[in-house]
C-alpha positions in Angstrom: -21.6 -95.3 49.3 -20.3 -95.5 45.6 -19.5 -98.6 44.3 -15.5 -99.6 44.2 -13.5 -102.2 42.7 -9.9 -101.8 44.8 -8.5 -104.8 45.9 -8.0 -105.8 49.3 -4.6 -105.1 48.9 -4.8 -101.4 49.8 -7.2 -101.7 53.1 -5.0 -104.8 54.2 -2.3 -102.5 53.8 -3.8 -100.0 55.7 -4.9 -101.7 58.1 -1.2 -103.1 58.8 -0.1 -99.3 59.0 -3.2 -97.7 60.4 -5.0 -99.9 62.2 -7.3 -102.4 61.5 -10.0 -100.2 61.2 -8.0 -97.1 60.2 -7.6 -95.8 63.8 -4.0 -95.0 63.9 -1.4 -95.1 66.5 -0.1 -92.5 68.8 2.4 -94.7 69.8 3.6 -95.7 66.5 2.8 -92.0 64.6 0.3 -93.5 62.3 -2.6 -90.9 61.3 -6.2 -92.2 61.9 -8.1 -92.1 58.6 -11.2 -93.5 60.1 -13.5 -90.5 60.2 -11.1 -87.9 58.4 -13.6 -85.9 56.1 -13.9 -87.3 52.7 -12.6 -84.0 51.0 -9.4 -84.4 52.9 -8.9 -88.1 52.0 -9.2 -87.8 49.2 -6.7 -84.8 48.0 -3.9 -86.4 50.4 -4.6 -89.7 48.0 -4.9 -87.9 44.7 -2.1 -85.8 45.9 -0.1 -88.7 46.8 -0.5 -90.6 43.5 0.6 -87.2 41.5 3.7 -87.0 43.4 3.0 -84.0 45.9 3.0 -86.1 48.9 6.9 -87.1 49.5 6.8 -88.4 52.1 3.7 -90.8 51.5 4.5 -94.4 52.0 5.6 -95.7 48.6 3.7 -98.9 48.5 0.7 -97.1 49.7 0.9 -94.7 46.1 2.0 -97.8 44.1 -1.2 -99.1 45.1 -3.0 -96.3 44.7 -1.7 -95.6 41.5 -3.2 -98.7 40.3 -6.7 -97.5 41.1 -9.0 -95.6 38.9 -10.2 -92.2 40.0 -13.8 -93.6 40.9 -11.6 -95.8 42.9 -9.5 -93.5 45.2 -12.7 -91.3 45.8 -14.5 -94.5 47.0 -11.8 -95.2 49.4 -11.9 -91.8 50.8 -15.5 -92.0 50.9 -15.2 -95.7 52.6 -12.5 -94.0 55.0 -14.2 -91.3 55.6 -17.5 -93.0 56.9 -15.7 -95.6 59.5 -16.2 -94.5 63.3 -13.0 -93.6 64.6 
């Protein structure tokens, strides 16, 4: 897994909205990340960050938007290798 720098901020975050380890909520109609293909993650991030995903949460892409590009892609890659 590449090496990233992100702060706890953004999986504390997630983990608040997706579960603690990003397995979402039917209940509460929360996506699971965990497991999501990597590819996936990451556009929806990138996407987010560039303003084509509206209806992201907005203090998900302020945090995002602090990140580096290595950064989001090691998240998604992070995300992306949890077991749902």
């Amino acid at each position: 897994m590449r090496a990233w720098k992100a702060s706890c901020g953004i999986i504390v975050s997630a983990a608040m909205r997706n579960g603690a380890r990003g397995e979402g909520s039917d209940l509460r109609i929360v996506p699971r990340l965990a497991g999501q293909q990597y590819m996936y993650l990451r556009r929806q991030f990138h996407d987010a960050v560039d303003g084509r995903r509206p209806n992201f949460p907005r203090d998900h892409i302020a945090r995002l938007a602090s990140l580096d590009v290595d950064d989001i892609d090691g998240l998604a890659e992070y995300l992306s290798e949890l077991v749902p």
